[in-house]
C-alpha positions as CSV (number, residue, x, y, z in Angstrom):
1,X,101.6,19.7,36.4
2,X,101.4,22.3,33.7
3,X,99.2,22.4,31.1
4,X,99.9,20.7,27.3
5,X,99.7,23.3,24.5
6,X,97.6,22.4,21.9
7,X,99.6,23.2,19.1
8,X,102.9,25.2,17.9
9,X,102.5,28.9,17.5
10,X,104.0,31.1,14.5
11,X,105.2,33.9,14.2
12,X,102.0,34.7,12.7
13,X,99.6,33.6,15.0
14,X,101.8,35.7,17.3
15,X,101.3,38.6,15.9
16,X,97.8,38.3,15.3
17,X,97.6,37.4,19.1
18,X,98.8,40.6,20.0
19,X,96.9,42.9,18.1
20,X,93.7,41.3,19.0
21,X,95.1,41.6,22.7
22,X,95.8,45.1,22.9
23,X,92.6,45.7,21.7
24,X,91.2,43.6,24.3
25,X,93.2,45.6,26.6
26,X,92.1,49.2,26.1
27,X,88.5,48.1,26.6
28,X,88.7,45.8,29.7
29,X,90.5,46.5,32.8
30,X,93.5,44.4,33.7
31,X,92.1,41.2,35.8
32,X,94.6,39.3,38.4
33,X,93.9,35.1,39.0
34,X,93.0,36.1,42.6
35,X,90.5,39.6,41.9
36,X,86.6,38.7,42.1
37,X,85.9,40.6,39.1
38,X,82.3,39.9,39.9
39,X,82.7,42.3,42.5
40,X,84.4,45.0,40.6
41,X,83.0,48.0,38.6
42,X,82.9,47.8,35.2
43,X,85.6,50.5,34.6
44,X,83.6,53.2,34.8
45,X,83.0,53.0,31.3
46,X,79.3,53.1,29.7
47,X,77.6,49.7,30.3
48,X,77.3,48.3,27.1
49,X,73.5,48.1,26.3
50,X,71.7,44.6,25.2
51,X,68.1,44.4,23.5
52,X,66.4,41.0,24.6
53,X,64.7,39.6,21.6
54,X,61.0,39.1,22.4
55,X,60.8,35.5,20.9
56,X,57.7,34.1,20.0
57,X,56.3,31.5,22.6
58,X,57.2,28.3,21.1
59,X,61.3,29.0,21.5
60,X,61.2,29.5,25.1
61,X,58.4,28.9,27.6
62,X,57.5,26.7,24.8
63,X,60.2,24.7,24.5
64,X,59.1,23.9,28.5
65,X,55.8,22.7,28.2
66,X,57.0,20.7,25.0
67,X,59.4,19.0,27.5
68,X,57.4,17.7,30.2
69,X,54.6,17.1,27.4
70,X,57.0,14.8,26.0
71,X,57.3,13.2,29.3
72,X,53.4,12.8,30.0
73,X,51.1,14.2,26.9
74,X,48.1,14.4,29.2
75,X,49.5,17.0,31.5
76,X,47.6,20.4,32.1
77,X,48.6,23.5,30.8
78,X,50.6,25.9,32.6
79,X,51.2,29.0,32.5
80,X,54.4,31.1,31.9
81,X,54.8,32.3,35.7
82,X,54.1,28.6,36.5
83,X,56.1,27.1,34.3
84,X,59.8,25.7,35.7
85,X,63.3,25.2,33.9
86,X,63.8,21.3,35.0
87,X,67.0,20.3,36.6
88,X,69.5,20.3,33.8
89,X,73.6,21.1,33.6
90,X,72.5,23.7,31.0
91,X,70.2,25.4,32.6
92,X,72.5,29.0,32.2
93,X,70.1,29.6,29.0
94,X,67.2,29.9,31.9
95,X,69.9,31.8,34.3
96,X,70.5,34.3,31.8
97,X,66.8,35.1,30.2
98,X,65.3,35.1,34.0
99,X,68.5,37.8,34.8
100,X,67.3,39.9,31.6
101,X,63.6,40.2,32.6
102,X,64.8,41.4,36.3
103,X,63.1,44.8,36.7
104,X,66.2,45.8,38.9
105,X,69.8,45.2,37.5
106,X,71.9,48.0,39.2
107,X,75.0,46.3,39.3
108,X,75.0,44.0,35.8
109,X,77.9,44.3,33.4
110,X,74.8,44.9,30.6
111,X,72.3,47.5,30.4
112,X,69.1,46.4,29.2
113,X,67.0,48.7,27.0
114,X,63.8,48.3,25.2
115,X,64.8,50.4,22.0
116,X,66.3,48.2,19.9
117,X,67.8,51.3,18.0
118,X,69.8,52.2,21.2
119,X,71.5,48.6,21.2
120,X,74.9,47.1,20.9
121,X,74.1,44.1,21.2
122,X,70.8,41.2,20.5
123,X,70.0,38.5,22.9
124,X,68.2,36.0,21.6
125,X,66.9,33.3,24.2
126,X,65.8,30.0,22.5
127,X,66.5,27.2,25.3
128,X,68.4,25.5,22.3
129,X,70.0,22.4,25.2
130,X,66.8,22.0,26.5
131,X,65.2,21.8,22.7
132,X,68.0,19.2,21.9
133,X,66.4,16.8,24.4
134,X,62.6,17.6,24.4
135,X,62.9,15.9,20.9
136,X,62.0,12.2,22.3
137,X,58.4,11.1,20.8
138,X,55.9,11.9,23.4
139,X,53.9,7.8,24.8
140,X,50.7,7.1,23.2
141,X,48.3,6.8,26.0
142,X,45.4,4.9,26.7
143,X,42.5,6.5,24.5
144,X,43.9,9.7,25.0
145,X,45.3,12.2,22.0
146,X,48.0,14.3,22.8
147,X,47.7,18.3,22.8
148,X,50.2,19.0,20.5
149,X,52.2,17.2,17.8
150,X,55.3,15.0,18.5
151,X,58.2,18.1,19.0
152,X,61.0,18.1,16.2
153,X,64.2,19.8,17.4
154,X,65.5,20.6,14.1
155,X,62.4,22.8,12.7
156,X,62.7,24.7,15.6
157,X,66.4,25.6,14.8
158,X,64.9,26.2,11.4
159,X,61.8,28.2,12.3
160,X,64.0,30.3,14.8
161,X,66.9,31.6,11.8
162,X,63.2,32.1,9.6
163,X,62.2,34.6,12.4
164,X,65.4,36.3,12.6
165,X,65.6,36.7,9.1
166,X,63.0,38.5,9.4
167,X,64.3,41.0,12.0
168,X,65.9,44.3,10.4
169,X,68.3,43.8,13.1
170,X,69.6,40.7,12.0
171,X,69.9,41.2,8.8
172,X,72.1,44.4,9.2
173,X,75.3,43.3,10.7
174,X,75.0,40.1,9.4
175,X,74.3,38.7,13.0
176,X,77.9,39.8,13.9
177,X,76.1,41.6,17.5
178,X,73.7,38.9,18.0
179,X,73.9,36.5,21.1
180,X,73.1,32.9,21.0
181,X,73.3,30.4,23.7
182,X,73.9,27.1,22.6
183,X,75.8,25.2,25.7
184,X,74.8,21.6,24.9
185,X,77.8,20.5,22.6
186,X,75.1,20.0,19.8
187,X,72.9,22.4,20.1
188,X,71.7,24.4,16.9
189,X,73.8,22.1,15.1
190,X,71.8,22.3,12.2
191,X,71.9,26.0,11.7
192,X,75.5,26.8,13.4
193,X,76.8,28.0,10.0
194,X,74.0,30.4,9.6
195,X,74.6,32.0,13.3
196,X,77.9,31.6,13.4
197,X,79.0,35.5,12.9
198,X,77.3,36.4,16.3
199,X,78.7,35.5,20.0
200,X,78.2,32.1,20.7
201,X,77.7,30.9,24.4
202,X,78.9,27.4,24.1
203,X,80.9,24.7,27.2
204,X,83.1,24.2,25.2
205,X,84.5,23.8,21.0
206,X,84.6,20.0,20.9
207,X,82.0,20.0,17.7
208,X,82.6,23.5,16.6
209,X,85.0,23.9,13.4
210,X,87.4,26.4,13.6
211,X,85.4,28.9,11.2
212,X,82.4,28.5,13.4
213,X,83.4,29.1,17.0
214,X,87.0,30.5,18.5
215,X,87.8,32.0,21.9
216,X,88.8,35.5,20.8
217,X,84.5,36.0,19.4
218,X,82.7,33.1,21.5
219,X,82.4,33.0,25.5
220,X,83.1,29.6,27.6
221,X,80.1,29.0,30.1
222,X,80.3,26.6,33.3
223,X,77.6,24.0,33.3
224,X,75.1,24.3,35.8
225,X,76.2,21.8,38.8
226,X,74.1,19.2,39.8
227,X,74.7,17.9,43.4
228,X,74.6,20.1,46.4
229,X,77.7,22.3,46.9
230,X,79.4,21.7,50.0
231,X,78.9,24.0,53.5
232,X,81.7,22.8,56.0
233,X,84.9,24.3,56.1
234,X,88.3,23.7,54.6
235,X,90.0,20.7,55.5
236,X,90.8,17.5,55.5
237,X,89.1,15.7,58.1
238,X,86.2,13.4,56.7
239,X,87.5,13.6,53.2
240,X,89.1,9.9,53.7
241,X,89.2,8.7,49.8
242,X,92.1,10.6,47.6
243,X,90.0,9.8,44.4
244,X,87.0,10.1,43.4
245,X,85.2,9.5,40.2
246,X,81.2,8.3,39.1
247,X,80.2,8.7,35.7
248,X,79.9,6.6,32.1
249,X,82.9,4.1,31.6
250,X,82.5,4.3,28.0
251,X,82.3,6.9,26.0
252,X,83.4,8.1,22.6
253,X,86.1,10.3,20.9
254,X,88.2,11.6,23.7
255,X,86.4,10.0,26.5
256,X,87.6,6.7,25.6
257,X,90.4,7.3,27.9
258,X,87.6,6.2,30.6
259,X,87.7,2.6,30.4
260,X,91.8,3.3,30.8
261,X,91.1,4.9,33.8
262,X,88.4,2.5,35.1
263,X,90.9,-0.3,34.7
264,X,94.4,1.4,36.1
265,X,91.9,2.7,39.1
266,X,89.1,0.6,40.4
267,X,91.6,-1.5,42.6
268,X,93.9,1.0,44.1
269,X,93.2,1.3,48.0
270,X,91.0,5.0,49.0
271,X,89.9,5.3,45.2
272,X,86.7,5.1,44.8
273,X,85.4,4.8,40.8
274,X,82.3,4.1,39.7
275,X,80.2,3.7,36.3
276,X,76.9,5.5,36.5
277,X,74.4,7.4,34.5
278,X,72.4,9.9,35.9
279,X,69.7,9.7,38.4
280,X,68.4,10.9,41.9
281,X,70.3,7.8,43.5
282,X,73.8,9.1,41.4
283,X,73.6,12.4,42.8
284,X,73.0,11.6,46.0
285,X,75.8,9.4,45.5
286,X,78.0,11.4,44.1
287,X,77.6,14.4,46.6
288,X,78.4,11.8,49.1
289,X,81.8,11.1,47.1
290,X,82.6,14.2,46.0
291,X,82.4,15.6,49.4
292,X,84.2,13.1,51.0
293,X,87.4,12.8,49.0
294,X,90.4,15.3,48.6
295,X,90.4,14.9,44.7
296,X,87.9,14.4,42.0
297,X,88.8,13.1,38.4
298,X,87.6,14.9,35.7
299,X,88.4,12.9,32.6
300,X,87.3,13.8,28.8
301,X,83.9,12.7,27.7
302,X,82.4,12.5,24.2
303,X,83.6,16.1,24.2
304,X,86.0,17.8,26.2
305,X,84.3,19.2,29.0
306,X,81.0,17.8,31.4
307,X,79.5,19.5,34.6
308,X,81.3,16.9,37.0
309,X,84.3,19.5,37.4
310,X,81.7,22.4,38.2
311,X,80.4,19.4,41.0
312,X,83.5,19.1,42.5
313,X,84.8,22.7,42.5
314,X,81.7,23.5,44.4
315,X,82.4,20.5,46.5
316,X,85.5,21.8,47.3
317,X,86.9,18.7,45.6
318,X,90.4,19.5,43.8
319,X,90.1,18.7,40.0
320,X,92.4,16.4,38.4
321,X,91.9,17.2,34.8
322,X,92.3,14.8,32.4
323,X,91.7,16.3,29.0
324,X,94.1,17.6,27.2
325,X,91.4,19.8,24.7
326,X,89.5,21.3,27.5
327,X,88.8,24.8,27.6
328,X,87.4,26.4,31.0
329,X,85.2,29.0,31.5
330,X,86.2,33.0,32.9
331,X,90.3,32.1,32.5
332,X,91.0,35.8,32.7
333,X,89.7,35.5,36.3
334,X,90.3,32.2,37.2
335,X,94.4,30.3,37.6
336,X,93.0,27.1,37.5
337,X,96.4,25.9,37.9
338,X,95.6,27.2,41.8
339,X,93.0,25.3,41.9
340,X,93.2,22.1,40.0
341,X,95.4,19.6,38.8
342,X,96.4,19.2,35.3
343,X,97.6,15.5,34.2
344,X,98.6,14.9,30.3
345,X,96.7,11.8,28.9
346,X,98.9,10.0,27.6
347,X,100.3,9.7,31.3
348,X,97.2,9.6,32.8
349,X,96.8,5.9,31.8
350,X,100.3,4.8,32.9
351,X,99.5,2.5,35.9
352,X,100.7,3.9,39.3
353,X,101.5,7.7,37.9
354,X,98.3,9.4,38.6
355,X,98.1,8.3,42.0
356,X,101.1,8.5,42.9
357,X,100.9,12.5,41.8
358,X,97.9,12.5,44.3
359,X,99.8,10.7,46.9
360,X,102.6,13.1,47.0
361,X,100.5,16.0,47.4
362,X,100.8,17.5,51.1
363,X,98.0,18.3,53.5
364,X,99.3,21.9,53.6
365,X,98.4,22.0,49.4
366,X,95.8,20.6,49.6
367,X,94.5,23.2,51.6
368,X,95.7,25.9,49.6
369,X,93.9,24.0,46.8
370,X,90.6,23.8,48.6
371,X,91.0,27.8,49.6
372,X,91.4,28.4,46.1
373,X,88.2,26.5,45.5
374,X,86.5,28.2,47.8
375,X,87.5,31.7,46.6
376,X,86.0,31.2,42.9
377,X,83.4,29.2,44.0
378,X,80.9,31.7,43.4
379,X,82.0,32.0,40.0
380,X,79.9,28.4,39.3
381,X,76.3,29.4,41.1
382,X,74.1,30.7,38.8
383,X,71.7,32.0,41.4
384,X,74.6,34.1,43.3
385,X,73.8,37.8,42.0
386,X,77.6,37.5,41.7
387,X,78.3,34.5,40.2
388,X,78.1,32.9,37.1
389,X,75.4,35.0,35.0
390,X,77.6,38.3,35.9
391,X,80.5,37.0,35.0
392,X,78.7,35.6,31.6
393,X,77.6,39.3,30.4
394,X,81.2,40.7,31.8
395,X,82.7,38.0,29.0
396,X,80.3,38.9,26.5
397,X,80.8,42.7,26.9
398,X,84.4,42.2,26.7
399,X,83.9,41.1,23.0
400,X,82.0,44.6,21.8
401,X,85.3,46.0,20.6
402,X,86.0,43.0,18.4
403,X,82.5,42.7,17.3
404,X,82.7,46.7,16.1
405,X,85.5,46.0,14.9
406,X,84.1,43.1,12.4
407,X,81.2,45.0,11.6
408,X,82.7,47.9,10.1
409,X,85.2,46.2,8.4
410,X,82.1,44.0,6.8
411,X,80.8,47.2,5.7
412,X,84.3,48.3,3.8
413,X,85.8,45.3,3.0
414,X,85.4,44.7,-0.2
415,X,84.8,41.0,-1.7
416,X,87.2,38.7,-2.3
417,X,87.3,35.2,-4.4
418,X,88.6,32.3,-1.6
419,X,88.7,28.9,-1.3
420,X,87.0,28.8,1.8
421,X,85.0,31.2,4.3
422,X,86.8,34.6,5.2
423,X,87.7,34.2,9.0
424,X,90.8,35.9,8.8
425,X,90.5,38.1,11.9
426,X,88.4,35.2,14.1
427,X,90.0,31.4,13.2
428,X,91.7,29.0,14.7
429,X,93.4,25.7,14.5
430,X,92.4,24.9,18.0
431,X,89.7,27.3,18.6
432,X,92.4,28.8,20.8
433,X,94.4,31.1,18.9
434,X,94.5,32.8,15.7
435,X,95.9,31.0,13.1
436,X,97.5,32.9,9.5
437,X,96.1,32.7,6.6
């Protein structure tokens, strides 16, 4: 079933679309649904060259050992080469600083260089997800004083745009080639109007306003999967459920559509739905289902996107994707129409329809589906050298013309009086396409 647009193009937004695309298409080579770009060359052309902020402590490794402090106060120091990203869908900001310190990266859509003067473009690699959730107040223990104060999320957002302001760098593009990863839906919530000019590596725009994230500046990232991807072959034998689904039942804003589901599902025969948060038992579950079932529901949550689809596309599951906002990572490479289904919400929760879309899909599709699937799937592993942190950096150095573009017209552009923010060559109703102004 073909995708729902999210809104009515103009004229306008047309053209606006196509001049931003033909200059998208004399700096990137032309990309079919089928080519592993992963693999290709990129072009030929001069690797566009990336300076890796070297952050002070507390906004990386930092943001670590604040973690598992939080989690017992009394635990030993480590150090840096000791310390471990835990298990976490958004680990990519770990992926993606471990890939920039690699002595050896022949081969990466980026060229790394220690000059800062020689650079396009800034990372800078705060572990702003994992900062999000190391905010808990660390347990009082028995007689025992914690090393370190209880950790506050939000003055490390703060302390981080202090440091940058700092930075000559920063300050003289207005950000515009700056890098930020920020994959939880709320991370550097606090201080996303002040970063907002540079590239933003988000999952997806379900909290982002128009004027602060859109698809033509900002890069989509796959979450990190969390059950084991799956090592038979192609086929239907073993996979004896049609559906399969574990997660929250309720959830807000769009993933309301959950309890729907819940109730229209839970008593049709080979469907197999179940409420569950997550654990060690839930993913060991869940890879159980998810590799025993021909399709795998991936309804909205409290934003549009969540790392079960990445769990079943590895799992060779077929997606049935309920959420109509969603935006998906590396669509210049990827037809996910080949490998997914697509099912409007509003018909989702008609009783009998969604099955009975499932039921009257063929062994012989399926298998195409699940070949599909297996073709991209190395698009989603974060520790394939060609698979998801490639792909990242080719995304991100597909946006230098734009970002050029931007910064000289910043530096001509003279000021105007508006109502609102200037994002005349970046916003978006949707986050999807440019909109007139």
């Amino acid at each position: 079933m073909a995708r729902r647009p999210f809104f009515r193009p103009t004229i306008a937004a047309f053209v606006a679309s196509l001049s931003l695309l033909t200059i998208f298409a004399l700096s990137h080579h032309h990309v079919s649904p089928s080519s592993s770009t992963s693999n290709a060359p990129f072009s030929g052309a001069p690797r566009p060259k990336i300076y890796l902020y070297d952050l002070p402590r507390m906004f990386t490794y930092g943001v670590i050992e604040s973690y598992f402090l939080a989690r017992d106060p009394i635990h030993p120091p480590l150090s840096n080469s000791e310390l471990r990203y835990p298990g976490h869908q958004h680990s990519a900001e770990w992926w993606l600083l471990a890939d920039l310190l690699l002595p050896d990266r022949a081969g990466s859509p980026v060229e790394r260089v220690i000059d800062p003067e020689e650079a396009d473009l800034f990372y800078v690699p705060f572990f702003s997800s994992l900062s999000l959730i190391a905010n808990p107040i660390r347990p009082k223990t028995d007689g025992a004083t914690p090393r370190a104060p209880a950790y506050s999320d939000e003055d490390m957002q703060e302390k981080l745009v202090s440091w940058l302001d700092g930075q000559k760098f920063w300050r003289r593009n207005n950000g515009r080639d700056h890098v930020f990863i920020c994959q939880d839906p709320n991370a550097m919530y606090r201080v996303i109007d002040r970063i907002k000019n540079g590239i933003l590596l988000v999952s997806d725009f379900g909290r982002l306003r128009g004027d602060q994230a859109s698809l033509v500046k900002d890069v989509i990232l796959p979450y990190s999967h969390r059950i084991n991807s799956f090592k038979g072959e192609v086929g239907v034998d073993g996979r004896n459920s049609l559906l399969f689904f574990m997660g929250n039942r309720y959830r807000k804003e769009g993933g309301k559509i959950r309890d729907s589901l819940f109730q229209i599902l839970e008593n049709e025969k080979d469907v197999l739905v179940k409420h569950g948060a997550q654990s060690r038992e839930s993913r060991r579950m869940a890879t159980h289902g998810m590799h025993s079932s021909k399709f795998c529901l991936h309804p909205a949550g409290d934003t549009p996107s969540a790392c079960r689809l990445f769990d079943a596309i590895v799992s060779l599951c077929i997606p049935v994707i309920v959420s109509d906002n969603i935006e998906l990572p590396f669509e210049d490479a990827i037809d996910y129409e080949k490998i997914s289904i697509f099912v409007d919400s509003s018909q989702a929760v008609q009783p009998g329809h969604l099955v009975s879309i499932l039921r009257g899909v063929s062994t012989e599709k399926v298998l195409q589906y699940q070949h599909g699937l297996k073709e991209v799937r190395h698009y989603f592993e974060y520790d394939d050298p060609n698979g998801a942190v490639k792909e990242i950096w080719r995304q991100v150095s597909s946006k230098l013309p734009l970002i050029k573009l931007l910064i000289n017209r910043d530096r001509r552009l003279v000021k105007r009086n508006m109502d609102g923010p200037d994002c005349s060559p970046l916003c978006s109703g949707q986050n999807g396409s440019i909109a007139s102004h």
